[in-house]
N, C-alpha and C positions, 0 to 999 in steps of 0.2 A: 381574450387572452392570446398572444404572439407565443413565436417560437423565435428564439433567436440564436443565429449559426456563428460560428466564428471558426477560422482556420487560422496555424500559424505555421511557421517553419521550423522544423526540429533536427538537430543535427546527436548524433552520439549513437548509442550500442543498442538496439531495438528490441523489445521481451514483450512476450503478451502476458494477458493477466494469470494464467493459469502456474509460468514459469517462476513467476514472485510469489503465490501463492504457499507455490510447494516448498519453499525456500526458505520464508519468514513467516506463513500459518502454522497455525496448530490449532486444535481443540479442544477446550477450555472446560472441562466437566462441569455439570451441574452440583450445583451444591445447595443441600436440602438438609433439612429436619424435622423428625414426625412432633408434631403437637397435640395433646389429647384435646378429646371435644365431647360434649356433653348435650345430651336433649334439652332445650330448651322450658320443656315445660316440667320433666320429672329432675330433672339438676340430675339423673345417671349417667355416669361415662358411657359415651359409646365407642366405638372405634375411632384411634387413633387418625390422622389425618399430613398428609405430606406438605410440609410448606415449605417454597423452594425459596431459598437465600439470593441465589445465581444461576439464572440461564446458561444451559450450556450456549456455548461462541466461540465463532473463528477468530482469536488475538492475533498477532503480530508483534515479530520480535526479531532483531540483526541477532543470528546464532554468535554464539560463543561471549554474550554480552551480558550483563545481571539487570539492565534494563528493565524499570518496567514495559511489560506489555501493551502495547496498543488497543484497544478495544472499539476505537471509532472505525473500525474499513481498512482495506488496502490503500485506498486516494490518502486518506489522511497520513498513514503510517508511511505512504512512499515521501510524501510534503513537510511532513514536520520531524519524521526520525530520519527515514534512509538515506533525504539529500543532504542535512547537515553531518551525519557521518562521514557520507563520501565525500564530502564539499563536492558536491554535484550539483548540477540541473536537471531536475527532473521534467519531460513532459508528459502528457498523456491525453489521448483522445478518450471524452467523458460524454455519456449522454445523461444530463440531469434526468430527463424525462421517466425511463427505466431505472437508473443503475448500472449501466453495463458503462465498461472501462474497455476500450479498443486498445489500440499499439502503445505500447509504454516506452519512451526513450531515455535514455541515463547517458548524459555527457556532461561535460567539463563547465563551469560556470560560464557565460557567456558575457565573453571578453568588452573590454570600453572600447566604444565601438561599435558592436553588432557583429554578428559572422561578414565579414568582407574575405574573397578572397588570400588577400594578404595575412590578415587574423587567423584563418583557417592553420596556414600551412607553418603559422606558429606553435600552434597549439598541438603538434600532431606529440609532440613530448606529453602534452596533459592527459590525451587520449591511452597512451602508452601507460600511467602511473593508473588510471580509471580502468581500463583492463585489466591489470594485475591486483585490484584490488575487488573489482568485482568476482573475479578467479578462487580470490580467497574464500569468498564468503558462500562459493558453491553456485555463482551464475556466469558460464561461461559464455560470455561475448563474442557476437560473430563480428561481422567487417563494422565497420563505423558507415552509417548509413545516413542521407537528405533524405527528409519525408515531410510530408503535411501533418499537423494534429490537428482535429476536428470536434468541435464543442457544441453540441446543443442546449441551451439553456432553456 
């Protein structure tokens, strides 16, 4: 069995996982109820017995939305809700092998074309609307950053 690497280039507002976390996690109580249970050979009740419904879990959710909940991970909730929200690009450095989610980048969908420098210094308005709306929602955005994202599969 291989290990397979992959890098790309990511352009936009850089957050690690812990900043998304606190942001759009929460946790999700267990939900249970007792069931009676009986000895098998004298049919007596005995003590009652807890049967959980629902694991407690870390969901995700964009605040101030009636959204359902995310349930699958942060990877997923950043991919299928946060970018289409922000009509964003989402990247993220992921190692399949653990779990563990390194540098997360949130910019501007990535123009026809490819980032060319020309592309770039178009888009610096897209970057501008992506900040203030990341602001909104309680992730405040440092510089707009070039970086690598990095995949282990």
């Amino acid at each position: 069995m291989g290990v397979e690497h992959s890098s790309s280039v990511a352009i936009g507002f850089e957050f690690d996982e812990d900043q998304l976390n606190e942001v759009f996690g929460y946790t999700q109580g267990e939900i249970a109820h007792m069931e009676p249970r009986f000895d098998q050979r004298t049919g007596v009740q005995i003590a009652d017995e807890k049967v959980v419904d629902r694991r407690a879990s870390t969901v995700f959710r964009i605040p101030g939305t009636e959204d359902e909940p995310c349930e699958d991970g942060l990877e997923n909730f950043l991919m299928d809700y946060l970018a289409g929200y922000l009509g964003a690009h989402i990247d993220m450095s992921v190692n399949y092998w653990d779990g563990t989610i390194g540098n997360i980048v949130i910019g501007p969908k990535i123009p026809k074309g490819g980032y060319t420098l020309k592309n770039l210094n178009k888009m610096e308005p897209e970057f501008e609307k992506l900040r203030e709306k990341l602001k909104a929602l309680g992730l405040p955005p440092g510089d707009v950053v070039i970086t690598t994202i990095d995949r282990v599969l």
